[in-house]
C-alpha positions in Angstrom: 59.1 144.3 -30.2 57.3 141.0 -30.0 58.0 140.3 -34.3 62.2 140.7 -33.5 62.1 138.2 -30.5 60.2 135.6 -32.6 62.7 136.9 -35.4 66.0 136.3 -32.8 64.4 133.1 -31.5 63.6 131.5 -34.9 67.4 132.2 -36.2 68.6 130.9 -33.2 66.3 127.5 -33.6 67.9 127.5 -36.9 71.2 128.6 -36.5 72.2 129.5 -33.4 73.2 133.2 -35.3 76.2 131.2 -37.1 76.1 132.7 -40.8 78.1 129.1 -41.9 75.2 126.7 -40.2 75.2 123.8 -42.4 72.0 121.6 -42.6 73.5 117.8 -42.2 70.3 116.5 -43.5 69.3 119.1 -46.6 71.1 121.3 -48.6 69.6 124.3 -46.0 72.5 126.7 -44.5 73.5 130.0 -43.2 71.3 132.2 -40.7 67.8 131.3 -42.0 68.6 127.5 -43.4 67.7 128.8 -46.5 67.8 126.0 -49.8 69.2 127.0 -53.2 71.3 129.9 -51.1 74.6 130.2 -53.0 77.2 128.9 -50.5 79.3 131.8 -49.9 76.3 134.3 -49.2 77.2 137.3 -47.2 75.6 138.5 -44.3 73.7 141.1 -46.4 72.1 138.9 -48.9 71.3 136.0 -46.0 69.1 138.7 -44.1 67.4 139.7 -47.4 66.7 136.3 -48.6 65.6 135.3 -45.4 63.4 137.9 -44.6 61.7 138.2 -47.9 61.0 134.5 -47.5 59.5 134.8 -44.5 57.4 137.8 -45.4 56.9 135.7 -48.8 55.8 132.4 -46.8 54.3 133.6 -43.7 53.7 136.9 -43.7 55.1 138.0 -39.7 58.8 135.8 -38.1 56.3 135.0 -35.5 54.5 133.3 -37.6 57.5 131.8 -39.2 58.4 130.6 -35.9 54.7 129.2 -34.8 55.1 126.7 -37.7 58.4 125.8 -36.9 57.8 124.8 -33.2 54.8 122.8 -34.5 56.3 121.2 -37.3 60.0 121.4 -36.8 60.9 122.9 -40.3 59.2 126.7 -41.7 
């Protein structure tokens, strides 16, 4: 399915799949390098936030991940 490999690549950009990714430059961390994420989120609630955001933002991951190769941040 084309949406899960732009949804495996832009994790991966973001995270490299590591649920404890810290952003050195922002406050951004976890899967998605999500802000205002509490910092212990589980798995569970890093997949929900993250995919309602995209949905929210940018309605498909691939085009999540279109404006992150273009503009280094979604």
């Amino acid at each position: 399915n084309t949406q899960w490999r732009c949804l495996d690549a832009l994790i991966y950009r973001e995270s490299r799949w590591n649920p404890h990714a810290q952003n050195a430059r922002s406050s951004a961390h976890g899967l998605f390098q999500l802000l205002n994420l509490p910092k212990r989120s589980n798995l569970d609630t890093q997949w929900q936030r993250g995919i309602r955001y995209i949905q929210h933002r940018y309605g498909t991951p691939c085009n999540a991940l279109q404006h992150s190769l273009k503009l280094g941040w979604y």
